[in-house]
C-alpha positions in Angstrom: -42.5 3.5 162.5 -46.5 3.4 162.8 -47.7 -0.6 162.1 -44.4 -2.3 162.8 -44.6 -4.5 165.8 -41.5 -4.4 168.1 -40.8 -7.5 169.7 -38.8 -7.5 173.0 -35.9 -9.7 173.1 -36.7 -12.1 176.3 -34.9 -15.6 176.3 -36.6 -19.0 176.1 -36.8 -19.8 179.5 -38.6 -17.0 179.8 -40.7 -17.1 177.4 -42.1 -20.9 179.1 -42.8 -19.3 182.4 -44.4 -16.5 181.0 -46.3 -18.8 178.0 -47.4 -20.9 181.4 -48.4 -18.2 183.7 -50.7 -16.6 180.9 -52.4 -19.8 180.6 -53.3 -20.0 184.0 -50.6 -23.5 184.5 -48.6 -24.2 187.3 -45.3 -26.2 186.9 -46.9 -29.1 188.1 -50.3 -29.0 185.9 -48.3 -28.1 182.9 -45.7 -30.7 183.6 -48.5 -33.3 183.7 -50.4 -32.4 180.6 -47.0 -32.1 178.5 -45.8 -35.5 179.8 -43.1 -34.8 181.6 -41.2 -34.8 184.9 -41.7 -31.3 186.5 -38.3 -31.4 187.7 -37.7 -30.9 183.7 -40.1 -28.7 183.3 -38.5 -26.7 185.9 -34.8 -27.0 184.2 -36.8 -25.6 180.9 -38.2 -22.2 182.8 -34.9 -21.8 184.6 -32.6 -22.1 182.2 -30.4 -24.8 183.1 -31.8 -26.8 180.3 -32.8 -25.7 176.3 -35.6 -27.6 176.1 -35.9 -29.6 172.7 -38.0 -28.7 169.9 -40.5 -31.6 170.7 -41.0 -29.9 173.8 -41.1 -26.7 172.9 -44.3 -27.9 170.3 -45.8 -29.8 173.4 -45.3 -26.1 175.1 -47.1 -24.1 172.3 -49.8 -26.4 172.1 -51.0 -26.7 175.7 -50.4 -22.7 176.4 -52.0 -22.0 173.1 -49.3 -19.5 171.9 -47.3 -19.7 169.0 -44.1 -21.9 168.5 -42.5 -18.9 166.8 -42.8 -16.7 169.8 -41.6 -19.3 172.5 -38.5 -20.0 169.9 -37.8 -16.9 170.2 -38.1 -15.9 166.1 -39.5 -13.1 164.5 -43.1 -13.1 163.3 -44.0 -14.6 160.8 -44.4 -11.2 157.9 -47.6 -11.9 156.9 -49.0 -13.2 160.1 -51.8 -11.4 160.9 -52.6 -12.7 164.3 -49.2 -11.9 165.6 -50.3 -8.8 167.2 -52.9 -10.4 169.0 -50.4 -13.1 170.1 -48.0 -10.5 171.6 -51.2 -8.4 172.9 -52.6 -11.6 174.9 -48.6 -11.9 176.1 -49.1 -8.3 177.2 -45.6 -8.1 175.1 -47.3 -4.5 173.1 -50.0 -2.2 173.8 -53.5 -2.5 173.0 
């Protein structure tokens, strides 16, 4: 359908490393600027470990992309930037 956005299905973990690899972070820069132990960090973009909400805020903040996507939840409806968010994820075409 022309002007719907689909949104590929790609779980959390996922969604860290690729949130952190867009923003140009290593596991080790990112771990430092979101206050945690990289060995978490790494447990998070694994997934051995869910990470909790607070982290997953931490996470949207420092890779600038929305707390929505990394949960893993639709877009908001009347979001107009969520096709730039997923186009700057490289998630849909330009």
């Amino acid at each position: 359908m022309p002007g719907t956005i689909t949104i590929p299905d790609f779980p959390v973990h996922y969604r860290i490393r690729r949130a952190l690899e867009v923003a140009g972070l290593d596991p080790e820069q990112a771990a430092e600027k979101l206050g945690l132990h990289v060995n978490t960090l790494y447990n998070y973009t694994s997934g051995r470990r869910p990470p909790r909400r607070v982290a997953l805020i931490a996470i949207a903040e420092v890779t600038r992309v929305p707390l929505w996507w990394l949960e893993g939840t639709d877009a908001p409806i009347n979001d107009p930037t969520a096709r730039g968010y997923l186009r700057r994820m490289r998630l849909v075409a330009a």
